[in-house]
N, C-alpha and C positions, 0 to 999 in steps of 0.2 A: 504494500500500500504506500502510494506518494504521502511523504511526510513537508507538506510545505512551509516556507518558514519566512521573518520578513526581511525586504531586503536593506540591509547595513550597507555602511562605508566599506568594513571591512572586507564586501563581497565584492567590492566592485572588481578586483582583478580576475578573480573567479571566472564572474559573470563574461568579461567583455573577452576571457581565453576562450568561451565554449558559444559566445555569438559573434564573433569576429571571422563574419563566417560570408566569402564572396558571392554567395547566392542570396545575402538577405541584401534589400532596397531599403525598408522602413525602418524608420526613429522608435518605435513604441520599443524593440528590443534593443535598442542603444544602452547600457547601463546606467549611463548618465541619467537619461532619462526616466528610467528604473527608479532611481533613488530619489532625483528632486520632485518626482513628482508622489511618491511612496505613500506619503499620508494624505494625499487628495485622493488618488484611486487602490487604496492596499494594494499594492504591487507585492507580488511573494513570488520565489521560486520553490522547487524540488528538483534533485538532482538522484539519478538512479540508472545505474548502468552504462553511465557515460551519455546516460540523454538527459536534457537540460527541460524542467517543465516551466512558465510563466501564466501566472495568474492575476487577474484583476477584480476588484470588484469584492462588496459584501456575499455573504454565503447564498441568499437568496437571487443573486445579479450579477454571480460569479461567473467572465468570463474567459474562457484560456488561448494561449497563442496556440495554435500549430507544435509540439513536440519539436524542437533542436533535437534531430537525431538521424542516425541511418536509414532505419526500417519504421517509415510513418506509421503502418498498420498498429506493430508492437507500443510503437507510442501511445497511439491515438489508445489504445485497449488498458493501457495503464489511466489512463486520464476517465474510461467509460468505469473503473471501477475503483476511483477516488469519488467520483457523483451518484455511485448509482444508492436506488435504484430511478434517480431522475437522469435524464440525459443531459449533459454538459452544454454549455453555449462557447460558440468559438470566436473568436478576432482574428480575421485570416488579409492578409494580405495578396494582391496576385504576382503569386513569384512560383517556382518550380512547384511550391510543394501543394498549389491550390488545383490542381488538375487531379492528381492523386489522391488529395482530399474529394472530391466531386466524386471519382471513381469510387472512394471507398463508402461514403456518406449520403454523396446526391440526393438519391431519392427521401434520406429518411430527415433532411436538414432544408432550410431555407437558404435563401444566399443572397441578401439585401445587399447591395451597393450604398455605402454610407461615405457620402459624397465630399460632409464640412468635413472628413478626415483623411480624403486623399494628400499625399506627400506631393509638394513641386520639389521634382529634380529636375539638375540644371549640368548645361557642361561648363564646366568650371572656366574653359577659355572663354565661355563667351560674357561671363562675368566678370574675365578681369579683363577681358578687351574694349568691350561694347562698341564691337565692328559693324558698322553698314545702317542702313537704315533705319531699320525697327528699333536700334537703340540709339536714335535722335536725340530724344527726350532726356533720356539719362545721361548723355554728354553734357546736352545745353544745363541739367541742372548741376553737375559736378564745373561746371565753366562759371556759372552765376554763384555758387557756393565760394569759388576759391577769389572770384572778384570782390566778394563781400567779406571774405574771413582769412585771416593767415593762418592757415592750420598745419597739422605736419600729423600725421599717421603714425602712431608708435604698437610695437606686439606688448600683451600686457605679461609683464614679469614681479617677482617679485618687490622690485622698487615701485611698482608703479600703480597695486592693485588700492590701493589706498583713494588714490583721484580717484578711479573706475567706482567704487562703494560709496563716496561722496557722490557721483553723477547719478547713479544708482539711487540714491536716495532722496535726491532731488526732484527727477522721473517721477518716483512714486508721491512724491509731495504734488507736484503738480499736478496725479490724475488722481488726486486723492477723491475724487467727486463718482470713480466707479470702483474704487475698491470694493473687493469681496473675499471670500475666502480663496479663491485661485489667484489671484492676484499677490494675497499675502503668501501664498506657499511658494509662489516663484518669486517673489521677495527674499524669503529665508533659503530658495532654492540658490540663489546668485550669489548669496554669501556664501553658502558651503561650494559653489564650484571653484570661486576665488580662495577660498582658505584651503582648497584641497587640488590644487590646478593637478602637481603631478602623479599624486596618486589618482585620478580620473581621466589622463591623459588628455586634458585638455587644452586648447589653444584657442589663445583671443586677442583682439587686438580693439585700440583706443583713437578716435579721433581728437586731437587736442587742440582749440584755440587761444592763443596766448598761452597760461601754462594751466589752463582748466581742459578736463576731458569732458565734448558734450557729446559724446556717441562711443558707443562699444558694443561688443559684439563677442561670444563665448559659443565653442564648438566641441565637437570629437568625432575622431572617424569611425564609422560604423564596420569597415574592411579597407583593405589596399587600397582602393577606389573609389570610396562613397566617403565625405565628410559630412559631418551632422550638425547645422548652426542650430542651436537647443534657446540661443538669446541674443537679441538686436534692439538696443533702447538709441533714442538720442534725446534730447531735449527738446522742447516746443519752439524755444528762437534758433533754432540749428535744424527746421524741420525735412533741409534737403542732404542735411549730415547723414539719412538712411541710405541713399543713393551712393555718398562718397563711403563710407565703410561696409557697406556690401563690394564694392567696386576695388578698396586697397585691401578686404583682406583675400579677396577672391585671387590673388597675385600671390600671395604669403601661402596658398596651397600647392604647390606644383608639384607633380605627383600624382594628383588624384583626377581621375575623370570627372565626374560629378561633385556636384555640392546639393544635399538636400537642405531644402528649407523648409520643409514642415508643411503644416494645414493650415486652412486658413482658420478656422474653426467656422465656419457660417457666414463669418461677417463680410458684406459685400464692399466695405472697403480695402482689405485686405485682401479679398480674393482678386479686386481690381489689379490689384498692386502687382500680385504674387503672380498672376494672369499675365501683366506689361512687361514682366521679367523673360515673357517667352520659354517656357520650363522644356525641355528634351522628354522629359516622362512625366506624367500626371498618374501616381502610382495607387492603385484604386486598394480603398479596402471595403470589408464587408464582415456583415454582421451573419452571425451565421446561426439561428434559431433552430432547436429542432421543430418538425412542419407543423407539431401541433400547436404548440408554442404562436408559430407565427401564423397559425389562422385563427385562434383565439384573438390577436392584437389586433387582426383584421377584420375581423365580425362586431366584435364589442368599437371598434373606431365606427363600424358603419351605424349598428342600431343600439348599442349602451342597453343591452338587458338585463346587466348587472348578475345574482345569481344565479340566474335561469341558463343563461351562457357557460356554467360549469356542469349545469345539469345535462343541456344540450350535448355537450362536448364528451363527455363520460359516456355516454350512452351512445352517440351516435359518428363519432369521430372516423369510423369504418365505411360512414357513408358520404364521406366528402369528397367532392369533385374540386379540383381546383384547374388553374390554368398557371403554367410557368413559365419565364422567361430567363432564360440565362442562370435558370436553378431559382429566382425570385417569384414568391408565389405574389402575380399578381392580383388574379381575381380567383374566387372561389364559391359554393352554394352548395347543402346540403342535395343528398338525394334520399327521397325518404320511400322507404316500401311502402307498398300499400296493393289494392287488389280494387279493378273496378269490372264489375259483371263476370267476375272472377280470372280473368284477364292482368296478370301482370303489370306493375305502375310504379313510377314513381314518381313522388312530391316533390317538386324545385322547392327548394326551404332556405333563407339568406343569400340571395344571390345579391353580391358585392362583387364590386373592382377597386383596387386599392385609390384613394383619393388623389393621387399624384399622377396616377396610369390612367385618369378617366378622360375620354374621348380620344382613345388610343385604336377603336376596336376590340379592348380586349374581351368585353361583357361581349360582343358578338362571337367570337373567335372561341369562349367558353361553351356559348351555348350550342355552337357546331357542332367542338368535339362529344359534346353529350349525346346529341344526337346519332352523330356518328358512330358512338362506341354504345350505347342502349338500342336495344328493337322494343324496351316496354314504351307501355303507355305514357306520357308523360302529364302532368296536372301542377296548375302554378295558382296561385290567388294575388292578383297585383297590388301591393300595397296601396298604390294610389292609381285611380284614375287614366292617368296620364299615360303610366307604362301598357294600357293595353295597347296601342300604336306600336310602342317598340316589340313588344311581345308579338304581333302579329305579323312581321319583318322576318319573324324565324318560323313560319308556318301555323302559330297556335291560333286557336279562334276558342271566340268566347263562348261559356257555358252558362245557364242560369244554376245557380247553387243554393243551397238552405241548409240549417240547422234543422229544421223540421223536417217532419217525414217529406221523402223524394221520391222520385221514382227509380234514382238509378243511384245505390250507395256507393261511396268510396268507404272500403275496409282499412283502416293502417293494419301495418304486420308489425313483426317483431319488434326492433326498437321503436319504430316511429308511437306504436300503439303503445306502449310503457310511458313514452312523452306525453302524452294526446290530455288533453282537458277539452269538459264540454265547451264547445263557442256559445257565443251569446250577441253575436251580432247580425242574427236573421238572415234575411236574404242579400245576396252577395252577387258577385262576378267572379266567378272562375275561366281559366282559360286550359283548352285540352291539345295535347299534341300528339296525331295518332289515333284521336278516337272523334268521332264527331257524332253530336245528340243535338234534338230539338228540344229531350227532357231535362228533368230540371235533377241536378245533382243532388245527393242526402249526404252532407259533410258536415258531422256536425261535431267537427274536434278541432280543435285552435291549439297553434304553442303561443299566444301572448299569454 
């Protein structure tokens, strides 16, 4: 059994020997990054067998990297029985081992694309040259910076971390109007990377005007070829000082292909930024839910049932049709047994498409393969009005329905029938696919 533990200073060598590894791209397994960020997302490892586990997140929100190891399988099976009997949630990045992972998990995982945490990587020439057109911009502002300032670029060392934690602290005085708790943790994060440069193998470097530093900047390399800027502040009247110290320390790498510069986190003026930088790789990551997991988040987003959605899901989770893309379940709807004229059926029940995906086609492109892949009857009750049009688009036409006695019953079977409560909202509109009546349907079981 993985025994995991939190992560210390004293791991970091550890750590950065057993992920210093040329096939990862992404910062989240940087050590650095491990540690300063430690007490905002428990960051822990386990170590077993020469493979390296990472974990995030409270026990209930706990999610794990990909296994650092030879034999993902072997990994991934120590990770399914540190959680079980719940299935594990993963942080997967797309690098060698995300194909693997698909092959071994796909069908029984989600695989959301989570966009405010994609990496901009960059080729590190083009950051310290800023050749040719697309970096106009950041010429002319490093050209209007050095007419306005006498500055000189220094690497931060021992004699000089002291300015750096004074600018440092200045920064955070100035936006003191958004501080929060992640703010203050990469507050206390910037101090421990300055008090601990060489044990974290860090590099950084200082923009100084006159003999004040109003910009700097703190990294580490992730392998051979990847550096990791983990922090980049300047001052508010130095605000084209970001331009000029991206620009001198991108020079002080030479060596490395790439320079990652992180996420943007959501915010669209940073993605702006991060975007004008022209990045070589936009390194995607994703969220990796097991399927029940993420069609519970996608039902209860659509209609908020509250308990009944655990009831639904327990009972019926065998009967869920979804639609994927790229491993992402976008849209999904129950299928419920049932029997009409004794005739084979099933109940379309929550039919959703995920809020971001809508007006994709996807809700159409679901309801095909249903069709395609069922010869039953099919039977829908439109929530509103309006969806009988869209419902009539895929072949269904409308039925009259009742609570009261009818002439033509719908039977639920097995789970649907366990769910079922009487209705109580009389006569209705049903719609049939597969079956056509001029009589009036006897359905008199509701799941509200």
């Amino acid at each position: 059994m993985l025994e995991f533990k939190k992560i210390e200073l004293n791991d970091a060598l550890k750590i950065q020997k057993l992920t210093y590894n040329n096939e990862i791209l992404a910062c989240e397994k940087n050590a650095v990054n491990l540690i300063v960020w430690q007490r905002a997302y428990n960051n822990m490892y386990a170590e077993k067998e020469g493979m390296l586990f990472l974990k995030s997140g409270k026990e209930k929100s706990q999610s794990f990297g990909l296994p650092i190891c030879n034999d993902l399988k072997k990994g991934l099976e120590c990770i399914f029985e540190y959680t079980a009997p719940q299935k594990p949630r993963f942080w997967v990045q797309n690098d060698s081992k995300i194909e693997e992972f698909k092959a071994l998990l796909g069908d029984e995982y989600d695989i959301s694309p989570a966009r405010d945490a994609f990496d901009y990587i960059y080729n590190r020439e083009d950051l310290a040259n800023l050749v040719g057109k697309k970096y106009h911009s950041k010429r002319n502002h490093i050209s209007a910076f050095s007419k306005q300032f006498n500055w000189c670029f220094k690497p931060i060392t021992n004699e000089n971390i002291n300015d750096v934690l004074v600018c440092a602290e200045k920064w955070y005085r100035e936006n003191d109007d958004r501080m929060d708790e992640y703010m203050a943790i990469e507050s206390e994060g910037i101090k421990t990377i300055l008090e601990n440069m060489e044990l974290l193998n860090v590099k950084g470097g200082a923009i100084y005007v006159e003999n004040e530093v109003v910009a700097f900047t703190l990294g580490s390399p992730i392998n051979d070829y990847v550096f990791d800027i983990h922090i980049e502040k300047a001052l508010k009247d130095y605000a084209a000082a970001y331009t000029v110290i991206n620009n001198e320390f991108a020079k002080t790498l030479e060596g490395y292909k790439y320079i990652n510069r992180e996420d943007d986190m959501g915010l669209p003026g940073l993605r702006k930024a991060k975007l004008s930088y022209r990045p070589e790789i936009l390194l995607e990551k994703y969220r990796c839910r097991p399927l029940r997991d993420a069609c519970i988040r996608l039902y209860d987003n659509a209609f908020h049932d509250g308990p009944f959605t655990n009831k639904l899901f327990d009972l019926c989770f065998n009967d869920i049709k979804t639609l994927r893309i790229n491993g992402e379940t976008v849209a999904m709807c129950f299928l419920l047994p049932c029997e009409i004229e004794g005739k084979r059926a099933k109940y379309i029940y929550g039919f959703t498409v995920k809020e971001k995906h809508r007006g994709k086609g996807y809700g159409k492109a679901l309801m095909e393969k249903i069709k395609d892949e069922t010869n039953d009857i099919l039977i829908l009750r439109p929530a509103e009005s309006r969806l009988i049009d869209y419902y009539k688009q895929f072949g269904f036409c409308e039925v009259a329905a009742s609570n009261q006695e009818g002439d033509i019953s719908v039977v639920p079977t097995d789970s649907f029938l366990t769910l079922c409560e009487k209705d109580k909202k009389g006569e209705y509109t049903a719609m049939t696919y597969g079956f056509k009546t001029d009589k009036t349907l006897y359905f008199p079981y509701s799941l509200a």
